[in-house]
CHARMM-style PDB file with segment names, atoms N, HN, CA, C and O in Angstrom:
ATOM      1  N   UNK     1      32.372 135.288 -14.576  1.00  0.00      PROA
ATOM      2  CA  UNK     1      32.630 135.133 -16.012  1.00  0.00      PROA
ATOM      3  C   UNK     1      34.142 135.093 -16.285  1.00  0.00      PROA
ATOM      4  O   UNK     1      34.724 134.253 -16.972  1.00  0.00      PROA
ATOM      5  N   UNK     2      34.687 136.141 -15.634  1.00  0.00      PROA
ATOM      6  HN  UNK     2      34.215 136.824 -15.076  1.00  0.00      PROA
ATOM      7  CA  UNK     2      36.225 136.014 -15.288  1.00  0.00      PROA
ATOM      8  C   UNK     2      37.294 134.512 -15.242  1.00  0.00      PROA
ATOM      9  O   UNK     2      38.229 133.878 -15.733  1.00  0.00      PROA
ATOM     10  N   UNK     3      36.351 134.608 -14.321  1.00  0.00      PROA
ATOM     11  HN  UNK     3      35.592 135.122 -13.922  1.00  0.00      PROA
ATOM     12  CA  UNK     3      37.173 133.278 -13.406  1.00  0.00      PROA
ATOM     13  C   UNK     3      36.824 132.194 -14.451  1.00  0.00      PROA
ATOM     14  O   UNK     3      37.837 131.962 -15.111  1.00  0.00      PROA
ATOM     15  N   UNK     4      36.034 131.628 -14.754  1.00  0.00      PROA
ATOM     16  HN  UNK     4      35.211 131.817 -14.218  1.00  0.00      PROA
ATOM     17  CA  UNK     4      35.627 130.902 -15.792  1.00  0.00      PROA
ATOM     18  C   UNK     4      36.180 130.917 -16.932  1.00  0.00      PROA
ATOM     19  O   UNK     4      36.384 129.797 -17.400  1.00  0.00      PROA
ATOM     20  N   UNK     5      36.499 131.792 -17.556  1.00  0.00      PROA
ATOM     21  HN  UNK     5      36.333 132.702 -17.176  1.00  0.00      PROA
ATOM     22  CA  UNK     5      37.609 132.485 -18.396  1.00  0.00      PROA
ATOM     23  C   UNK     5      39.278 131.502 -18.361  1.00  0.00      PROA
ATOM     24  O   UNK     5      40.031 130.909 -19.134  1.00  0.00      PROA
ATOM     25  N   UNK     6      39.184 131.758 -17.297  1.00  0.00      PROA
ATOM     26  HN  UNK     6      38.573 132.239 -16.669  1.00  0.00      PROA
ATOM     27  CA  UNK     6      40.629 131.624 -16.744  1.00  0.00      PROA
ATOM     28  C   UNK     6      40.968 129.783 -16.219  1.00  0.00      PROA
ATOM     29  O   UNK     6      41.984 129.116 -16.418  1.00  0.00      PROA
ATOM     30  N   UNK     7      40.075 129.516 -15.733  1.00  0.00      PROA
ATOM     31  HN  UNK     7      39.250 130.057 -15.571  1.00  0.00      PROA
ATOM     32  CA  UNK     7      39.464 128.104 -15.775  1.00  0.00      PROA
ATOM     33  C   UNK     7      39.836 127.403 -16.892  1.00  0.00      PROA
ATOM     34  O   UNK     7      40.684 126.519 -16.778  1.00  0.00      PROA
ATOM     35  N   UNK     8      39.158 127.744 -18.340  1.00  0.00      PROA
ATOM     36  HN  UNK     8      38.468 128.463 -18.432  1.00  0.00      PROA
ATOM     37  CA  UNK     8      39.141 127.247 -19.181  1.00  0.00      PROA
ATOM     38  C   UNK     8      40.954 127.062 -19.794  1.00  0.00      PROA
ATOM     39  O   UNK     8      41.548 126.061 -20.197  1.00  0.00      PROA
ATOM     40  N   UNK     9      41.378 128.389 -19.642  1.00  0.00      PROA
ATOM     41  HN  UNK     9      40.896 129.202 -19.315  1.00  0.00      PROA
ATOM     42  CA  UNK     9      42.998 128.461 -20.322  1.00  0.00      PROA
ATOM     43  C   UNK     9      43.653 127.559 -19.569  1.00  0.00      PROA
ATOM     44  O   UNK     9      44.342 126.637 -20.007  1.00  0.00      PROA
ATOM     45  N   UNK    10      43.457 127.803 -18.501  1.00  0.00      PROA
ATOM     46  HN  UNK    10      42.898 128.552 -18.145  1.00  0.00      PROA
ATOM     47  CA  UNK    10      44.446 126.049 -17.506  1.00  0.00      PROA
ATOM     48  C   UNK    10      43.996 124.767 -17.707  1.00  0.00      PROA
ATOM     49  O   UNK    10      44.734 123.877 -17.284  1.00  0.00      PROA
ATOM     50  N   UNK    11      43.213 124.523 -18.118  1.00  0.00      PROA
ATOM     51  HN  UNK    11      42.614 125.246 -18.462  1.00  0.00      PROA
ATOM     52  CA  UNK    11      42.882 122.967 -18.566  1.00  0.00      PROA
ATOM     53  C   UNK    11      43.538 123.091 -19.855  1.00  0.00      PROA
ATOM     54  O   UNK    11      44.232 122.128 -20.183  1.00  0.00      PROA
ATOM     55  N   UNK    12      43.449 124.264 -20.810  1.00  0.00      PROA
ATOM     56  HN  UNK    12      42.885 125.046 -20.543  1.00  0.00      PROA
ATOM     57  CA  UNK    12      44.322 123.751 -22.415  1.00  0.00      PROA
ATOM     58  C   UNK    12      45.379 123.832 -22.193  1.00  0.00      PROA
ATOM     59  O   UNK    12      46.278 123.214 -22.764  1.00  0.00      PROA
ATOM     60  N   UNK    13      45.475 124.500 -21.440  1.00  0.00      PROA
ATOM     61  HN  UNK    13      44.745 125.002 -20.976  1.00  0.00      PROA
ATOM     62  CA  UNK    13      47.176 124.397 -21.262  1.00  0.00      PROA
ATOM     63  C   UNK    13      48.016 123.199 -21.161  1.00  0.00      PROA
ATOM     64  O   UNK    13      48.956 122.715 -21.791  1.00  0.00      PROA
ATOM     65  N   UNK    14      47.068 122.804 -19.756  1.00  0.00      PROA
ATOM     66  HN  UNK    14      46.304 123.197 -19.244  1.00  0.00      PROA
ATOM     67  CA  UNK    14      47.413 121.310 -19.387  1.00  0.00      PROA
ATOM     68  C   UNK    14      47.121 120.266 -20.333  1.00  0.00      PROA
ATOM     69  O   UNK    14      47.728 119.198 -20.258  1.00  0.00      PROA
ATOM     70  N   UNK    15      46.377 120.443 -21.087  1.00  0.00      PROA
ATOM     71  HN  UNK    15      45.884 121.311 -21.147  1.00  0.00      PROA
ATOM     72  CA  UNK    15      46.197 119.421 -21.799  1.00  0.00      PROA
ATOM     73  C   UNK    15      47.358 119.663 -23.049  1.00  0.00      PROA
ATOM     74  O   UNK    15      47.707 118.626 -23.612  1.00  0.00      PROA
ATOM     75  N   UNK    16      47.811 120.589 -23.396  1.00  0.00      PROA
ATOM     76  HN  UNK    16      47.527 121.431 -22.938  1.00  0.00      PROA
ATOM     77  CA  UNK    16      49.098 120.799 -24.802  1.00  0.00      PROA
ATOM     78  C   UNK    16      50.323 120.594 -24.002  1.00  0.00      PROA
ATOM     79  O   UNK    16      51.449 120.505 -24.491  1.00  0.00      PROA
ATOM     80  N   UNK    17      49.957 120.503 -22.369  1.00  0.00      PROA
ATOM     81  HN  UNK    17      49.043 120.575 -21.972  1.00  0.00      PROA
ATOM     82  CA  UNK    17      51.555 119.628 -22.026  1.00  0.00      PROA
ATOM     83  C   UNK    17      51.262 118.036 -21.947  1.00  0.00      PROA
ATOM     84  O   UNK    17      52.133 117.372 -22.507  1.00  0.00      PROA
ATOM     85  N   UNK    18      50.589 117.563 -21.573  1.00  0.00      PROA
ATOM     86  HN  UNK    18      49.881 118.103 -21.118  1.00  0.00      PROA
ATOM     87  CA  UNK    18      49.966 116.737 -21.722  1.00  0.00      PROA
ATOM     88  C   UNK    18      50.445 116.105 -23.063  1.00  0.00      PROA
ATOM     89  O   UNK    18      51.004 115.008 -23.089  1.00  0.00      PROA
ATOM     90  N   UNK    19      50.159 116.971 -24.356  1.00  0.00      PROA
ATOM     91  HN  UNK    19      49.705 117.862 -24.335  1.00  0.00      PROA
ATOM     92  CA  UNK    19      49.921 116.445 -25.873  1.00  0.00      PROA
ATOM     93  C   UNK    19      51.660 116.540 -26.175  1.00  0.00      PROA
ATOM     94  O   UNK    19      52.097 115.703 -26.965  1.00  0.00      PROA
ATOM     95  N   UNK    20      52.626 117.513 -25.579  1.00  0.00      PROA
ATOM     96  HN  UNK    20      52.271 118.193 -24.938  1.00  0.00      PROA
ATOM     97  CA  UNK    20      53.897 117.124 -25.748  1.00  0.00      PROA
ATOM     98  C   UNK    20      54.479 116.661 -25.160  1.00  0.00      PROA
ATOM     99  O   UNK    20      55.653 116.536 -25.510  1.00  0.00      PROA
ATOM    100  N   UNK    21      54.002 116.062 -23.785  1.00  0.00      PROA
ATOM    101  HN  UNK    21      53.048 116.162 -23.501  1.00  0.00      PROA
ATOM    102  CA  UNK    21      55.053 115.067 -23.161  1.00  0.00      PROA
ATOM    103  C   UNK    21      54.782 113.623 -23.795  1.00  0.00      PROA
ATOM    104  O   UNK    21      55.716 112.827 -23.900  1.00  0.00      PROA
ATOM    105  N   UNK    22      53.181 113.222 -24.317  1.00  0.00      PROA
ATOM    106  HN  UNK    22      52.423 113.869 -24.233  1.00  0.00      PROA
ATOM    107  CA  UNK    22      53.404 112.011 -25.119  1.00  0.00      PROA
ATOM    108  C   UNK    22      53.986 112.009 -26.280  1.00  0.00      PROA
ATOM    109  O   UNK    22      54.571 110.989 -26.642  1.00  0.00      PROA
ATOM    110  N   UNK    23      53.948 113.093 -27.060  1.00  0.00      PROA
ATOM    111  HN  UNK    23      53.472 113.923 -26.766  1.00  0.00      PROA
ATOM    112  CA  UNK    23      54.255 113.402 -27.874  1.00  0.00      PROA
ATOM    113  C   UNK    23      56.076 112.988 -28.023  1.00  0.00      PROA
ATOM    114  O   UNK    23      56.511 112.357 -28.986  1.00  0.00      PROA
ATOM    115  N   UNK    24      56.924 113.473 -26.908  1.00  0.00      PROA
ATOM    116  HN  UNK    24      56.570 113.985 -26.125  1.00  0.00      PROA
ATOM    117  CA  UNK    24      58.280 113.228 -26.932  1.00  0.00      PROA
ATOM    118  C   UNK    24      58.647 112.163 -26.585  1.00  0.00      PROA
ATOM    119  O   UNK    24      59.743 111.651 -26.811  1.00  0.00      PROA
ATOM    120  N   UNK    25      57.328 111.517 -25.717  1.00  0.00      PROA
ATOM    121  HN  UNK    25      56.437 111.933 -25.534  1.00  0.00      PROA
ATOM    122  CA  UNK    25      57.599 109.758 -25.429  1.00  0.00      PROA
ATOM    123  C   UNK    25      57.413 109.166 -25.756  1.00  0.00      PROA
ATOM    124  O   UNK    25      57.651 108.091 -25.206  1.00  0.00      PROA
ATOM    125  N   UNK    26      56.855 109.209 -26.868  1.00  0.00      PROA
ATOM    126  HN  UNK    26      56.662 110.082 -27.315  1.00  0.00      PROA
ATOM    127  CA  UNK    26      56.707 108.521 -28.393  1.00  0.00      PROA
ATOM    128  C   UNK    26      57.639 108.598 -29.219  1.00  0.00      PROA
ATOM    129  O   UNK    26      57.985 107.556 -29.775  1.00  0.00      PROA
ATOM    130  N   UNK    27      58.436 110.075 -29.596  1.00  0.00      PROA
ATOM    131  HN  UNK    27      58.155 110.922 -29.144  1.00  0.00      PROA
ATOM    132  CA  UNK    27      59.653 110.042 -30.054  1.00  0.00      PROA
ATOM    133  C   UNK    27      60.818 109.439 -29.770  1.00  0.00      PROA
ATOM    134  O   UNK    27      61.530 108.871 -30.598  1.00  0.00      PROA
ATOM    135  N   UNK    28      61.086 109.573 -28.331  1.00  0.00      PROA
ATOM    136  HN  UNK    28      60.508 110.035 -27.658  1.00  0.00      PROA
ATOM    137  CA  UNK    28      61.803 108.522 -28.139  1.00  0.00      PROA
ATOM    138  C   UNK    28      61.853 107.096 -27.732  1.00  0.00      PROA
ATOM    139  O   UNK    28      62.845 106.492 -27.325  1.00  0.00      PROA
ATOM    140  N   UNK    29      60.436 106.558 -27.926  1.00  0.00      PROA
ATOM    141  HN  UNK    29      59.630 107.049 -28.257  1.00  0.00      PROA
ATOM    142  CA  UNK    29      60.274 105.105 -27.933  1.00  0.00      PROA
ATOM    143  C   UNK    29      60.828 104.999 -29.420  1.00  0.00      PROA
ATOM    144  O   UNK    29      61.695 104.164 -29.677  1.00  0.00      PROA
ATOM    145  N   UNK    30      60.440 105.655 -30.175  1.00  0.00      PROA
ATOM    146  HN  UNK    30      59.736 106.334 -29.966  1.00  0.00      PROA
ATOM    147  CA  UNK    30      60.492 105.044 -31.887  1.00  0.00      PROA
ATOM    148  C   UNK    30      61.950 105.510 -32.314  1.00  0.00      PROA
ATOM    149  O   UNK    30      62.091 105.616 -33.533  1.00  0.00      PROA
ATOM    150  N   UNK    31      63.023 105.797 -31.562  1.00  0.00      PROA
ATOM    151  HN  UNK    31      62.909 105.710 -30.572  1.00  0.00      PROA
ATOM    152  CA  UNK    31      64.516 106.291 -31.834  1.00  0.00      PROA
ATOM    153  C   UNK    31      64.697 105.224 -30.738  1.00  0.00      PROA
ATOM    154  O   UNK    31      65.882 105.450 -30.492  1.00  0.00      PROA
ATOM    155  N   UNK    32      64.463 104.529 -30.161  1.00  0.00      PROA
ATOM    156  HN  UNK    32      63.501 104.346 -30.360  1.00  0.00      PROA
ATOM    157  CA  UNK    32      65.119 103.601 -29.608  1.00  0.00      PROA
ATOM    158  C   UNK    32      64.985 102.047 -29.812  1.00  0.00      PROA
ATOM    159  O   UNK    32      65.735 101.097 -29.589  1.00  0.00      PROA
ATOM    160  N   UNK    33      63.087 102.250 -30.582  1.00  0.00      PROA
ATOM    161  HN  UNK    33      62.478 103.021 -30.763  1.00  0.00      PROA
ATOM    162  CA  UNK    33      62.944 100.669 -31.367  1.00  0.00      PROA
ATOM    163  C   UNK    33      64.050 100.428 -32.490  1.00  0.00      PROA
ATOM    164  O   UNK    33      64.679  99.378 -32.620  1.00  0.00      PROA
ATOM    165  N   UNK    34      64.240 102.004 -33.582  1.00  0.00      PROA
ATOM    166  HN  UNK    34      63.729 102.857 -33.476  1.00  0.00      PROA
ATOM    167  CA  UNK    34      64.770 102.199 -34.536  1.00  0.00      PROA
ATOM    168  C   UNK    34      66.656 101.469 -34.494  1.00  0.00      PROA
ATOM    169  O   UNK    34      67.145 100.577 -35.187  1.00  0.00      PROA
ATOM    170  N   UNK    35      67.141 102.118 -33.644  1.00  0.00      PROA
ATOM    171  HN  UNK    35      66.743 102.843 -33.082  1.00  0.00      PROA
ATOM    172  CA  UNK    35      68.380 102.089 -32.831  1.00  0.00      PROA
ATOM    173  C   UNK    35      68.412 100.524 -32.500  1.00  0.00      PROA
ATOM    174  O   UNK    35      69.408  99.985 -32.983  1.00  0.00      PROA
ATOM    175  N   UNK    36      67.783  99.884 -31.975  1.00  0.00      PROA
ATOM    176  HN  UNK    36      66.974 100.322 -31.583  1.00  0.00      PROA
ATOM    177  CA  UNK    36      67.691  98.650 -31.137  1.00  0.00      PROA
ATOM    178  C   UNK    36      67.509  97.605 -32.656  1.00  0.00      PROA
ATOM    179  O   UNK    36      68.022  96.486 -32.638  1.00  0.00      PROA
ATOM    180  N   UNK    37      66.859  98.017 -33.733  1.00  0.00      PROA
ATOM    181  HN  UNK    37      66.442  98.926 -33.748  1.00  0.00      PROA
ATOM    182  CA  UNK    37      66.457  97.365 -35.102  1.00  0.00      PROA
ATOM    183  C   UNK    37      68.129  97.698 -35.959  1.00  0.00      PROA
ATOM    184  O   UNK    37      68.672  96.764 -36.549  1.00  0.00      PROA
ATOM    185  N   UNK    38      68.614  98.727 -35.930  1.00  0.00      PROA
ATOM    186  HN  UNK    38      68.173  99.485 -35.451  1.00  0.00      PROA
ATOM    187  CA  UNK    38      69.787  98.826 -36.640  1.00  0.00      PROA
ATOM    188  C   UNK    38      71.069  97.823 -36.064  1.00  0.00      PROA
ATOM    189  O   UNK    38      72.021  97.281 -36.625  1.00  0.00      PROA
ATOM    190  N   UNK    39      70.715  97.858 -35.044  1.00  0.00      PROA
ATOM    191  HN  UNK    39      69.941  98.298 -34.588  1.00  0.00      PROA
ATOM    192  CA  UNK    39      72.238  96.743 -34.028  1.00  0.00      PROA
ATOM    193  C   UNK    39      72.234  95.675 -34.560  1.00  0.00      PROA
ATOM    194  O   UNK    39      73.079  94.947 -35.082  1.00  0.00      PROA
ATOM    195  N   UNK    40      70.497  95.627 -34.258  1.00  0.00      PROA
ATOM    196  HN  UNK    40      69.811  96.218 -33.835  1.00  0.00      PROA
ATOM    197  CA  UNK    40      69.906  93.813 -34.885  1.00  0.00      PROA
ATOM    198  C   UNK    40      70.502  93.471 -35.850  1.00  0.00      PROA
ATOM    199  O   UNK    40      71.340  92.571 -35.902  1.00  0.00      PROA
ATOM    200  N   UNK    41      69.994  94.406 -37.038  1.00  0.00      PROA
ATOM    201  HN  UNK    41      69.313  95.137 -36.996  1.00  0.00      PROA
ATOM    202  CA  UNK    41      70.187  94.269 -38.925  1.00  0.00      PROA
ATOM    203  C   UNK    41      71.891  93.662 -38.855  1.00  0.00      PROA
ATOM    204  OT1 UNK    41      72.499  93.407 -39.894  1.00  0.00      PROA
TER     205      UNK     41
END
C-alpha cells in the first residue's frame, strides 16, 4: 500500500516537470516569435 503510495507521487511529479518544461518552451518560443515580429515591424 506503501509503495503504491509512493509510486503514485513520482509520476505527478514527473508529470508537473513535464508541465513546466513545456510550459517555459512555450515561453520562450512566443518571446522570440514576438522579438523576431518587432525587428520585422
Amino acid at each position: 500500500m506503501m509503495k503504491n503510495e509512493n509510486q503514485i507521487r513520482t509520476i505527478d511529479t514527473k508529470d508537473k516537470g513535464w508541465f513546466w518544461f513545456s510550459l517555459t518552451l512555450a515561453i520562450q518560443m512566443l518571446f522570440i516569435v514576438i522579438s523576431y515580429l518587432v525587428i520585422n515591424i
